[in-house]
N, C-alpha and C positions, 0 to 999 in steps of 0.2 A: 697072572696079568700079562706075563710076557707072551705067553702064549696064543692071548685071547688079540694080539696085536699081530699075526699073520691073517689071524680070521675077517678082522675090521677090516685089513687094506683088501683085502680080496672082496670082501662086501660092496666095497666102497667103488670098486673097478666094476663090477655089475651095474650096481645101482648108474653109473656114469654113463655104462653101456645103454639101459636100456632108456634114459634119458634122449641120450643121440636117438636112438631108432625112431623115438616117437616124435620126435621132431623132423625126421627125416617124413616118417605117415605123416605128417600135417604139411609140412611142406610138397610131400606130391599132391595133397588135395588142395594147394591154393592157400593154406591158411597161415597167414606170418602172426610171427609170437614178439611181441618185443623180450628183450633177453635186458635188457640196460636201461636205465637211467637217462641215460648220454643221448640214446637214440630216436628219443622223443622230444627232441630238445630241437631237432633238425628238419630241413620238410621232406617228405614222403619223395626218395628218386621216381617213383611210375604211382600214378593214381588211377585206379581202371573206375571206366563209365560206361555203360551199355548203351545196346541201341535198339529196339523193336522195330522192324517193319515189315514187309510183306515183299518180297524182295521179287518177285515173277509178279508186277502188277503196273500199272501205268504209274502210277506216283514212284512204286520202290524201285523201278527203273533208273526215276531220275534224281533219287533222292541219296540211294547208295554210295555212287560215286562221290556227291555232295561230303556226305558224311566222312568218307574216307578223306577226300581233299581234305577238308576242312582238320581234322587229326594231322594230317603228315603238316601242314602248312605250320599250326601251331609245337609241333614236337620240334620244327626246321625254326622256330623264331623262337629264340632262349629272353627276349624281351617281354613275353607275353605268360610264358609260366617259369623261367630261369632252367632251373639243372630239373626240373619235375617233368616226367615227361605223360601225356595220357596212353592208355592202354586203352584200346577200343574193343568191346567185348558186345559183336554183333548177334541177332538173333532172326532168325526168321519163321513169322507169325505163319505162314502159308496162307494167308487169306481164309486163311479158319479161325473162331473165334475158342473154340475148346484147345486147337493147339496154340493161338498165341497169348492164352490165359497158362500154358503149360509153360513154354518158351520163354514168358514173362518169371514165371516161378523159379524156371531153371537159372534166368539174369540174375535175380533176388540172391542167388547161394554162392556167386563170386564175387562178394564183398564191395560193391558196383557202390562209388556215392553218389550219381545220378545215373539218369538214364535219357537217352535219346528216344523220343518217343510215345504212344504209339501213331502209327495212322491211322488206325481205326479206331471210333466213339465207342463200339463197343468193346471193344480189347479196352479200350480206356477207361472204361467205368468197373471192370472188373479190379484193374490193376490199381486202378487208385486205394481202392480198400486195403491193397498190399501195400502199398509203400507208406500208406497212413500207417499201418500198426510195425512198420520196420522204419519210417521216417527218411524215406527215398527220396529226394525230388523226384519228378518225371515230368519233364520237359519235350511236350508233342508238339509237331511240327503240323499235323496232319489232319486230329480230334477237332473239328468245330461245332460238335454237338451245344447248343447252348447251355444246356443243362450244367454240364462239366464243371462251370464257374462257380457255382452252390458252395455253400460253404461246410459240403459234406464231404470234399476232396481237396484240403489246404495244402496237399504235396505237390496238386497237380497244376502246373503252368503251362499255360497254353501257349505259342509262341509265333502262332501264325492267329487270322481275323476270325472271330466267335462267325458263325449261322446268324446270330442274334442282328448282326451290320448287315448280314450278307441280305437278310429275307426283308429288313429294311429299306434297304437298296432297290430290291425287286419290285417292294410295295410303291415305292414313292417311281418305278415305271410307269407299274399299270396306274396310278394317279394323273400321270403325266400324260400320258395318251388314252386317258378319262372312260379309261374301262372298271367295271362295277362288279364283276366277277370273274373268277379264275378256277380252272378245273385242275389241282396239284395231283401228279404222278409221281410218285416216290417208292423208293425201296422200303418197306416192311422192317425196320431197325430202330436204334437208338438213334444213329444221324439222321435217318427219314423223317421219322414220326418226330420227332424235338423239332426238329427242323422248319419242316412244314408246321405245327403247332405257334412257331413263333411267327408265320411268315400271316399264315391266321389273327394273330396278334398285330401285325402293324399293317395289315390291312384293315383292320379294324378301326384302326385309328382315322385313316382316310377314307370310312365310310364306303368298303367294298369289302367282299368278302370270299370265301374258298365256296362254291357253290357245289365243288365234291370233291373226296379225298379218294384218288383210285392208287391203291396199294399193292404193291406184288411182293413174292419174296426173295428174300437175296438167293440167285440162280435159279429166278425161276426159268420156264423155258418158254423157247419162242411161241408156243402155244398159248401159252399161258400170257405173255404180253398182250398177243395178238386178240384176244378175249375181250382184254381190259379196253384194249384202242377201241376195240371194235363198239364196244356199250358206250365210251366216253364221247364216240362217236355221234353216237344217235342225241346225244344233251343237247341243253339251249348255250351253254357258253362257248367258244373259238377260243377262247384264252388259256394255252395251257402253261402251265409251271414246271419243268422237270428238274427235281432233287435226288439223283442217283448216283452210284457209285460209276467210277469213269472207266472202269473195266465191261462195265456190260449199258452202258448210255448209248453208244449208238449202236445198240442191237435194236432198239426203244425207236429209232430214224427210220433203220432201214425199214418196218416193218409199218411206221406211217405213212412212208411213200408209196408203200406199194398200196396201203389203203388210200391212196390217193387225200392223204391228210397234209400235204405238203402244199394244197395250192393258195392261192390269195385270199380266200375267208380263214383262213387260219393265221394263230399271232401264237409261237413257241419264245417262249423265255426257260432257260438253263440257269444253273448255279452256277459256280467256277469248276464243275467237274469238266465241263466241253473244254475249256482251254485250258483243262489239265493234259488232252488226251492228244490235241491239235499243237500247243505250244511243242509237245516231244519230238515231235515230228517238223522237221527243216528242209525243205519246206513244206506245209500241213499235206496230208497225203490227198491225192484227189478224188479219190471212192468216197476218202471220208467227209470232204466239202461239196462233193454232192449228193451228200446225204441232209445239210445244213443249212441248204440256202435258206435269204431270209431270216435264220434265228437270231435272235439274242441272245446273250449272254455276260457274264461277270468273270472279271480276271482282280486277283488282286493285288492292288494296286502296287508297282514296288519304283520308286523313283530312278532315273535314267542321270546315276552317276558316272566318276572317272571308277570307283572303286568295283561298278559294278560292268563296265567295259571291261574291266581287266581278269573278271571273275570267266567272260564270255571266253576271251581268249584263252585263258588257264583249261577252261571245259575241252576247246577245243581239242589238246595237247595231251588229255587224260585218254588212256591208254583201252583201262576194263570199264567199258562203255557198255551200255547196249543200245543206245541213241543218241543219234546225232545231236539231240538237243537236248533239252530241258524245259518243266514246268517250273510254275515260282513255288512250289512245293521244297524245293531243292535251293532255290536260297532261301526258305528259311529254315531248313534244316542245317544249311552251310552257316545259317548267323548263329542258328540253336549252342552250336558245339562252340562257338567261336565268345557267345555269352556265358553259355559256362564256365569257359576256362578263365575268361575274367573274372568271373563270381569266385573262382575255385583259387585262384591268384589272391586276390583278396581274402577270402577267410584264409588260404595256410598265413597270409601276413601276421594276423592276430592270432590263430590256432594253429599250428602248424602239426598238433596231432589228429592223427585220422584211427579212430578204434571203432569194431565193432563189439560185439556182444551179447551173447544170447538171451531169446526170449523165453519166461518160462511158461507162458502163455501157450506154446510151440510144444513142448515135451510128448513125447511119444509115450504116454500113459497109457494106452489101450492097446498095444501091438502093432499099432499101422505102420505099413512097411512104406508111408510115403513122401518119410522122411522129412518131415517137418521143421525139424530140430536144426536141420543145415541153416535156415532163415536166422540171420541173425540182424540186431537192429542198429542201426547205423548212430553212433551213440551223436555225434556234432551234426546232424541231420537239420534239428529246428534254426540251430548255428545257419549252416549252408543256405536254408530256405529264405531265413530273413536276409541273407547277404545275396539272394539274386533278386528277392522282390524290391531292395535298395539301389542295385544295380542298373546304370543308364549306357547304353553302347547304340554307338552308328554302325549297323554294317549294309550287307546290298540292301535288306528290305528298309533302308530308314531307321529311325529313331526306335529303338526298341528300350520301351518303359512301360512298368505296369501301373493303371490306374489303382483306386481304392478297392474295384468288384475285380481283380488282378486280370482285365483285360489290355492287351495292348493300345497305346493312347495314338489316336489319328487313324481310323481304320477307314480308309478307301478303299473302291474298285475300281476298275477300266469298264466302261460298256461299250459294248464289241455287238459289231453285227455283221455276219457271215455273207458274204455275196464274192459270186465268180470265185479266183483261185485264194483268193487273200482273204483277210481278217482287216476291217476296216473298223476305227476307234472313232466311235461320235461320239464321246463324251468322259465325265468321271462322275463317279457318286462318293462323297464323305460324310460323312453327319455331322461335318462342318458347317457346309453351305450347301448339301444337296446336290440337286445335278446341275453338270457344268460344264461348259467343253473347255475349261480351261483348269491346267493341273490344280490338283487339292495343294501343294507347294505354293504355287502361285496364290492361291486364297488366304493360306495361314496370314499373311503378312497381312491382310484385310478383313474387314470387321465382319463378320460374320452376317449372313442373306442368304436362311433359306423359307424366303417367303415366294408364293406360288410363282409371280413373275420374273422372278430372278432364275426360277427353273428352265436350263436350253438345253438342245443336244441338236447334232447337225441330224441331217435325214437318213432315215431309214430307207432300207431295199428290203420290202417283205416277201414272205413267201410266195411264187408265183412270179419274180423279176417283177414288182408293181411298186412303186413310190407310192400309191394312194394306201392311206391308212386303214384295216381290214375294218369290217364293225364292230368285230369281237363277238358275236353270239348268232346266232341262228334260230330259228322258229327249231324246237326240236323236232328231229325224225324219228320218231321210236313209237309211232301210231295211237299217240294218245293226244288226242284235241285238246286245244287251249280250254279251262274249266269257267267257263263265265256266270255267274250269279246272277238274275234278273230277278228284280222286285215283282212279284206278282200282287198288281194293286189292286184294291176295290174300288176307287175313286180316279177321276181324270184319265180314262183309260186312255185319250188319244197322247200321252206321255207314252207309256207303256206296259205293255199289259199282255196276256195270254191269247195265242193266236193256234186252233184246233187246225185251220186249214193250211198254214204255212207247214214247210216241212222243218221249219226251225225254231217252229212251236211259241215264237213270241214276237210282236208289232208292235209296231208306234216311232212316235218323233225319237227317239235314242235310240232305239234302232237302228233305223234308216240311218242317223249319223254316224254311227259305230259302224256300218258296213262300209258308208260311202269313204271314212276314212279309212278304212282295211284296205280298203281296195286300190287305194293310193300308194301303198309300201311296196317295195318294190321285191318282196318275198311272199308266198302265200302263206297265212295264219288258219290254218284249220282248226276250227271252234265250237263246243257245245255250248250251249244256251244251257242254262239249270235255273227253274221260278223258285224261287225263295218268298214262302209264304202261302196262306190257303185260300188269296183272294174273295176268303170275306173279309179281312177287316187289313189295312195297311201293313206290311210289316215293318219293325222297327229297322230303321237304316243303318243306327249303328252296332245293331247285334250282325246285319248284312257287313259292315264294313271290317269288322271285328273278325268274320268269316273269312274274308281274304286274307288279312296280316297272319291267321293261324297258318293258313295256308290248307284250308281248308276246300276255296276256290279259287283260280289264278287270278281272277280279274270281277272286277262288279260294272255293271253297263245300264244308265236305267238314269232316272234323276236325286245323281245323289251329290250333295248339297255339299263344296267344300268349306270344310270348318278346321278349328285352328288341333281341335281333337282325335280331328281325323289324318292329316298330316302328319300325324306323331308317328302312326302306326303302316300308315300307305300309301304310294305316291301315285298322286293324280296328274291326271293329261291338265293342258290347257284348256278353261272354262270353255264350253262350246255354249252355255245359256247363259246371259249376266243374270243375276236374281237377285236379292232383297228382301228381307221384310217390310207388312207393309200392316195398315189397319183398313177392316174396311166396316160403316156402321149403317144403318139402315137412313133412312131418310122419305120425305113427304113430299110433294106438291105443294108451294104457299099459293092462296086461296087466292084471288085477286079479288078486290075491292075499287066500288065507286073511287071510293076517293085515296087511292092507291099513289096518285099522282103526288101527295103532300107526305106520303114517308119518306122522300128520300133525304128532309129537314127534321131535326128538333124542333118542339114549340118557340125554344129559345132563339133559334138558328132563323126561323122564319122573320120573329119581330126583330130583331137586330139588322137581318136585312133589309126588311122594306124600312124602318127607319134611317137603316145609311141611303135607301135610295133617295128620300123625303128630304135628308140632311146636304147630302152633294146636290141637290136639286135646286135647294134654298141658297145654298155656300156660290153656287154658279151664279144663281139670279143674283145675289149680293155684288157678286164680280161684276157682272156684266150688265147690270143696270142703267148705268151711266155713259155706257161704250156702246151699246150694241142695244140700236132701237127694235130690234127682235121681244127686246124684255122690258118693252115700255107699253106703257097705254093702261087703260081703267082698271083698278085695282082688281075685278074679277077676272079682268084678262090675263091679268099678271100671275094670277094666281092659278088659273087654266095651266098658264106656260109650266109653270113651277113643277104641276104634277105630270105633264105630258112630258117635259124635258126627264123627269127624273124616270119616270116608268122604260121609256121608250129608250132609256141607253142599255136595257136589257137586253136586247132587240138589236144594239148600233144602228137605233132607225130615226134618231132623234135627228130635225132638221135642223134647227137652230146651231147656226156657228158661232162659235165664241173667240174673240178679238182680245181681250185681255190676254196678257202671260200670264196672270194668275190663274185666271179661268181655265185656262188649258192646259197649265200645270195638274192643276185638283182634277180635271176631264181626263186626263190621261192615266193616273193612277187607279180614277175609279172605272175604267173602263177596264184595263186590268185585274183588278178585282172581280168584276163583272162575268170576266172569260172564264176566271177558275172555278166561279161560284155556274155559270152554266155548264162547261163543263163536267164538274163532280156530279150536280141537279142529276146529266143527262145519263152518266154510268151508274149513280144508283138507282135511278130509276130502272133502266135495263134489268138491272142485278135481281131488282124487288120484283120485273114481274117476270122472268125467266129462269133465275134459280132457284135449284129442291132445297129445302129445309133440312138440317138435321132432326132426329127424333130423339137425341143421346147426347148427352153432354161432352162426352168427348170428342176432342177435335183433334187430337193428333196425340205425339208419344206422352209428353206430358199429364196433357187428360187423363189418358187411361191408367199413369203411373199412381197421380193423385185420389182417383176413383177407389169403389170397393166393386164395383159389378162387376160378373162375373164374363169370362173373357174367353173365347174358341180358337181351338186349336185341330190343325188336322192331325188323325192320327197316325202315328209313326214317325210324324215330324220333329225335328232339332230343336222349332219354334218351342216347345215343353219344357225339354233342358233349360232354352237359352233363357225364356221370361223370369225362370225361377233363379238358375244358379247367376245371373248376369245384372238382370233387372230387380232383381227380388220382389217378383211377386207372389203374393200366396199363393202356396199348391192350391189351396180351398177357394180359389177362382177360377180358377185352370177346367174349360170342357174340353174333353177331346171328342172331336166330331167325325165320324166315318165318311161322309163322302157330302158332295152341293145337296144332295135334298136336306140333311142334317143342317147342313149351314142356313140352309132359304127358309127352313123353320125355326130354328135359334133367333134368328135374325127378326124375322115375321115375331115370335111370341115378346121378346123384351128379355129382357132381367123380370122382369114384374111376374111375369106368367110360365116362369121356367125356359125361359132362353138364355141368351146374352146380349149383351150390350154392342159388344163387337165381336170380330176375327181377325186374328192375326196368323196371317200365312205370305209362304212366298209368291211376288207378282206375278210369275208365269200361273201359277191357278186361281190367282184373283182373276187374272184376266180373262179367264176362259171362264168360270163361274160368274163374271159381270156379263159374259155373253150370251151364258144361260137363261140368266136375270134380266135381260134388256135392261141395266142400269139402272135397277130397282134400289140398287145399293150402291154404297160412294166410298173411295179411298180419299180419309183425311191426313194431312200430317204430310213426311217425305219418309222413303225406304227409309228404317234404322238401323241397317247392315246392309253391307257390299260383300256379294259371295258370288258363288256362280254351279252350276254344275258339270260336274268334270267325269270320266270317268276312272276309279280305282285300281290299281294295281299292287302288287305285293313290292315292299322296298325294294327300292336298287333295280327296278324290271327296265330293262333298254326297249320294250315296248311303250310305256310310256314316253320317255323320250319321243321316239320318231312318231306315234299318235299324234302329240304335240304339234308336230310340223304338219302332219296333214291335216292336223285341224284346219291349224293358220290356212292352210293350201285351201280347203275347203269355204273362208272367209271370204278369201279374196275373191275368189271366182264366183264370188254369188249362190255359190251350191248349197251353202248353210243356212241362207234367207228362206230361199226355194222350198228346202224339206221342213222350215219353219211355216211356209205359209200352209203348205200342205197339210200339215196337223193341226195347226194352232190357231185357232182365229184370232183376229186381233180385234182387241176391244173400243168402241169409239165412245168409249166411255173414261177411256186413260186417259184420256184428254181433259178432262175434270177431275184431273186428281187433287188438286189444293183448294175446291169449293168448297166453302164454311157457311155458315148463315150469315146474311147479308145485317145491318143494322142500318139505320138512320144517321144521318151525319149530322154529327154536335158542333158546338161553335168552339169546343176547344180545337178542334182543326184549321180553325180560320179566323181566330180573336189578332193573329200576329197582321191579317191582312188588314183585316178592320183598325186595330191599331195606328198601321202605316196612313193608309186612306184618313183616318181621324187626326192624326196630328200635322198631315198635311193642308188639310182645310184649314187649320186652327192656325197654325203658322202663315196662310195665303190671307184669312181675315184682318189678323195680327196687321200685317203688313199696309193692307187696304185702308183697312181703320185708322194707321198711324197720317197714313197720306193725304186721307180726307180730313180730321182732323188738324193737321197744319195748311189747307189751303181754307178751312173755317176762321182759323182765328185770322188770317190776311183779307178775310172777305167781310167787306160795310153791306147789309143789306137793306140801308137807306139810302144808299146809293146807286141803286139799281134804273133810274132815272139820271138826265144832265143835269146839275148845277151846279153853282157858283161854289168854286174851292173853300174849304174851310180853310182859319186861319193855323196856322201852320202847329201851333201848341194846340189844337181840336185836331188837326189829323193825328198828333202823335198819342194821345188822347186815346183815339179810335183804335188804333194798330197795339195800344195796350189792354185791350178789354178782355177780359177773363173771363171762361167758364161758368161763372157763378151766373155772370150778367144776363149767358146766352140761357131762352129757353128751347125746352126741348121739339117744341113745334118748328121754332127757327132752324132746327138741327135734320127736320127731317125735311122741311121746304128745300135748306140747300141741299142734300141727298140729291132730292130728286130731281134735280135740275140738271138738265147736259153735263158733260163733262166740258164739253166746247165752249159754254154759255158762262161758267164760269171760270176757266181760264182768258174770255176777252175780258172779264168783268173785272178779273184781279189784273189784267196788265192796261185797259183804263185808266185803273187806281193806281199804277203806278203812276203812268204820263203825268193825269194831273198832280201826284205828289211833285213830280219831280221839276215840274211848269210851276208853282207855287216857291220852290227853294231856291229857283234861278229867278226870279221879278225881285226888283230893288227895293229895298226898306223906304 
């Protein structure tokens, strides 16, 4: 044993030895061992973090220096990480995506617990897979692929504005200056193609769309741009979109200029790559602003603090520059590192150990020499992750906070538009409140408006030095004519129809309007005509309308009918024909007759009025008998009067004046009477012997609703649809009729004999079919739809639009009446459109007049009667002679005798006696009463 005790210590000096050595190999590769207890208890003296980016490129120009600042700044301030200082462990991607997926790998094996980075979307979607299965954050300044936010990359935080705000931004431009498509140019990548993809998406939203996607690929060459201009060129939209990288963006300028794509029909909008490329440059270079004029463009947004004044100054004073200036790429790369370290400050608070750890996921099982095994996985990684998406810091760019989809919260732009040496700011966009020329700052504090009129922006310099707004599209040049669709009808060809001798193969009223308004644009539209149909039989309009939305044919020109089905799918010009449905049903001649003269009365109508005339005749003579010696003398004469006076107030030819108020009372009201009752006589009369009969029961929409006869339709027409799906009437009514002789014979047989009863179609060919007819046939009822015909275009076409205008143009000037009279005859039969069969007038029409008239007599009798009957009872008719006064109890005697006493001959002697004869007679009878009461007892 004693011996075996030299052996031990000498083992034991080896064994220690080759301890140290291997600790010395792990220490030149980077890799610390904790040895204690003690020293995991304490926080880490240096914590390295990486950086990716492409360092020879217009962003890693201005982003490097950032990055470095940003490090020395926090290693010099012992308040922000204490004794811990960061180790910055840079890489460079080269602007290739196979070396900065390598470059990426090689960051991964120096034990990095975040990384700065990348600026490229596609480096960034490689690398996220890495740092998921090693649990890295990776923190990009740069990556605004939208995609990236998915919840298939939880490492990855983004730290500047998603694509996703940016092509929102864009969208709600072209909304604003009410452009309808956009031709997007992008680079061939993940940030292109996402990009452009979402930008599709919120133009969507406002009802405009990408009308092509011209893609190149990353480096391609000026050939190859020049290709692409050149086809995008010859398109219908002006509108273009460019989403590029900002190291080859204005290769994409110079080479539109010289295609002379720079001038005033053209509208260019950029992403923020242009004021990645311009901001660098102090001030912008001027090759490269006159490469620019006119564009637009996005910057984004970063608030004009003291903190951010001071960051300019600092730039200034930094040494290993390669530009004078800086993009806003570079703060937020400067805040990226500056939130880290607060994130990293925080977790060592709670954690203060940092270990990695091998994955065996990693192990080099197969031989591969590519060293895998070095990746090791960051073991407080998910620790770290959730301790920055918690983390809120102000630095240059604002408030840096992740929402729930872990996008930065308050994402503005600048819109900027390039004229002369400068960059002028008309505006901001936020998806706060939209656009506004006043800071997204300034709006927080206010309730949110972004409804269409609150959208401003100060004015534009477009391309070309023009303040007028471009149109944004053009008739294209690429030698293919506008595709037009014309209805080839079989019926009412002066609409439109097939023409052998034209060289444009088709005439008529649509026609001629369609040309005369082409002709008004201030562009020229070169156009084929295409007949849809075999002109035998009508073709269907909405299989024709249905042809354009596919995009089948550009446009449809002809009379096609706007309805609420067809708007769904196509946008029409402004109605150039008002139209209607309408019914139209055959009709007769009424026969005229001897005694034609007495329909325009009921039997009833008749005796009631010669009775009123016989009654106010009598009611007058009653009045005026005592007044007015007109209506005196021998009982037949009186009776003469009675029926002369009452016939002849038919007439107001009655000579007799009447002197009583009564009388002239009751003469006035029945004269009155008299007017309405000749009157009415004299219009139904007219009516009975001048208008046509109908031959059909129905009189208008009702009728025919109510009815079962069957009902004509033109073929091809809406009218099919609308009766059935709208009005519900039986398909098994419904004829569809080919053209006017099919209708003139439906119409001629009946329902009864295999016709119809009626037709229901639109006015514009009733009218012309009633002209055929000489007004054989009659529209009863009123139009039961308001429509018009217009002509069709494929959604969103800015030819509609300005059609529109030169329709209107067309109105006013009378040009649209003109080409109307020239096809269309007008029917003078429209003029009877609401003739129905005429009837006889009954006395419920006029019982309220006779009424009045009747209880006005009755009431004037009333009054008469009560009058004569009190000057009866004051009247002695034995005293109608002088004598001697009775004694004074026999007059009072007299002055009490009642009714009973008087007979009724005695009633009708006084009647008739003057009125004058017996007021001396009663004021006689006073005297002597009163000569009698004054003589002495």
């Amino acid at each position: 044993m004693e011996l075996d005790k030299p052996i031990m210590k000498t083992n034991m000096l080896f064994l220690i030895f080759g301890l140290w050595v291997m600790v010395v190999a792990m220490a030149d590769k980077g890799i610390t061992v904790n040895t204690s207890s003690s020293s995991s208890s304490r926080r880490p003296k240096v914590v390295n973090i990486g950086a990716l980016l492409t360092v020879n490129s217009v962003i890693g120009r201005s982003v490097k220096p950032a990055i470095i600042a940003a490090v020395d700044d926090i290693n010099s301030n012992p308040s922000i990480l204490g004794e811990t200082h960061l180790n910055l462990i840079l890489h460079d991607t080269n602007c290739s995506g196979f070396i900065g997926t390598i470059e990426a790998l090689e960051l991964m094996e120096k034990e990095v617990v975040a990384a700065i980075g990348p600026q490229s979307s596609t480096i960034a979607h490689v690398i996220s897979h890495v740092v998921n299965e090693l649990q890295v954050p990776l923190l990009s300044f740069g990556a605004t692929d939208p995609t990236l936010a998915a919840l298939q990359y939880p490492y990855f935080l983004r730290m500047t504005q998603s694509d996703y705000y940016q092509m929102s931004a864009i969208a709600d431009l072209v909304e604003y200056f009410e452009y309808k498509e956009v031709i997007a140019i992008f680079v061939d990548d993940d940030y292109g193609r996402n990009g452009i993809s979402s930008l599709g998406d919120s133009l969507a939203k406002n009802r405009a769309k990408i009308s092509y996607k011209a893609a190149f690929t990353p480096g391609a060459s000026e050939t190859d741009i020049s290709e692409l201009l050149t086809e995008v060129n010859l398109m219908e939209s002006r509108v273009y979109v460019v989403h590029v990288n900002p190291d080859s963006g204005l290769q994409i300028f110079s080479i539109a200029k010289k295609l002379n794509m720079m001038t005033s029909d053209y509208v260019w909008i950029t992403t923020d790559w242009l004021l990645a490329v311009l901001d660098s440059q102090e001030p912008p270079d001027s090759d490269a602003m006159g490469l620019v004029q006119g564009v637009l463009s996005l910057r984004q947004h970063t608030p004009n603090s003291n903190y951010k004044k001071t960051f300019i100054t600092k730039w200034k004073n930094i040494k290993e520059k390669e530009t004078n200036s800086f993009n806003s790429y570079a703060l937020y790369a400067y805040d990226s590192v500056f939130f880290l370290a607060h994130a990293i400050d925080t977790f060592l608070k709670s954690n203060p150990k940092i270990t990695f750890s091998s994955d065996p996921k990693l192990k080099n099982n197969n031989g591969s020499h590519l060293q895998l095994s070095a990746l090791q996985t960051f073991d407080q990684g998910q620790k770290l992750l959730e301790t920055l998406l918690s983390t809120n810091y102000t630095g240059l760019t604002g408030e840096i906070r992740f929402d729930p989809d872990k996008n930065l919260v308050h994402p503005a732009y600048d819109v900027l538009n390039m004229g002369g040496t400068g960059i002028r700011t008309i505006g901001y966009w936020s998806n706060y409140s939209g656009l506004s020329v006043n800071s997204p700052e300034t709006l927080y504090k206010k309730p949110a408006n972004s409804s269409t009129s609150a959208q401003r922006l100060y004015s534009v310099i477009w391309p070309g030095e023009t303040s007028v707004k471009p149109r944004g599209w053009v008739f294209p040049n690429n030698g293919k004519p506008l595709r037009i669709v014309v209805p080839y009808r079989h019926s009412y060809k002066e609409v439109v129809t097939k023409d052998v001798r034209s060289p444009e193969g088709v005439r008529g009223y649509s026609i001629d309007v369609f040309d005369a308004a082409v002709n008004l644009l201030p562009y020229p539209v070169p156009r084929k005509y295409i007949l849809y149909g075999d002109g035998v039989r009508n073709p269907s309009y909405s299989n024709l309308v249905a042809a354009v939305a596919e995009n089948i044919y550009d446009a449809a020109v002809g009379d096609v009918t706007i309805i609420t089905n067809r708007t769904r799918i196509v946008d029409f010009t402004q109605p150039y024909m008002e139209s209607g449905l309408v019914i139209v049903v055959p009709v007769k001649k009424s026969k005229t007759s001897p005694w034609a003269f007495l329909q325009p009365f009921t039997i009833e109508m008749w005796l009631v009025t010669g009775g009123f005339f016989l009654l106010v005749g009598f009611v007058v003579w009653i009045l005026e008998h005592r007044l007015n010696h007109e209506f005196r003398g021998p009982p037949s004469q009186q009776i003469i009067t009675i029926f002369w006076f009452s016939f002849s107030t038919m007439f107001f030819s009655h000579r007799e004046n009447t002197v009583s108020t009564l009388g002239r009372l009751v003469l006035l009201l029945w004269l009155f009477v008299v007017l309405i009752i000749n009157s009415s006589y004299t219009a139904s009369l007219t009516s009975i012997l001048t208008v046509q009969q109908l031959t059909s029961g129905i009189e208008g929409l009702d009728g025919m609703l109510a009815s079962n006869e069957p009902i004509g339709v033109q073929d091809g027409s809406f009218a099919y649809n609308y009766l059935i799906q709208e009005l519900n009437v039986a398909e098994s009514r419904i004829r569809s009729l080919k053209d006017s002789e099919d209708y003139l014979n439906a119409l001629r047989l009946g329902p009864k004999l295999g016709g119809v009863a009626a037709i229901v179609d639109e006015l514009p060919y009733i009218e012309l079919f009633m002209s055929y007819t000489k007004c054989e046939f009659k529209i009863v009822g009123q139009e039961f739809t308001k429509s018009g015909w217009g002509f069709a275009f494929q959604r969103d076409s800015p030819l509609a639009l300005d059609l529109s205008t030169a329709i209107l143009q067309l109105s006013e000037n009378g040009e649209l009446q003109r080409i109307h009279d020239k096809w269309l005859a007008s029917s003078s039969c429209s003029s009877k459109v609401a003739e129905i069969d005429v009837s006889s007038l009954s006395l419920s029409s006029f019982w309220g007049l006779f009424l009045i008239c009747g209880v006005a007599c009755f009431i004037s009798l009333s009054i008469y009667f009560c009058r004569v009957l009190c000057q009866y009872r004051r009247f002695n008719p034995d005293e109608e002679e002088p004598h001697e006064l009775p004694e004074p109890e026999s007059a009072r005697r007299i002055e009490r005798r009642t009714f009973r006493s008087t007979s009724f001959k005695d009633l009708i002697d006084f009647y008739d006696k003057k009125e004058a004869e017996i007021k001396e007679m009663l004021k006689r009878n006073r005297r002597q009463v009163n000569g009698h009461n004054d003589s002495p007892l």
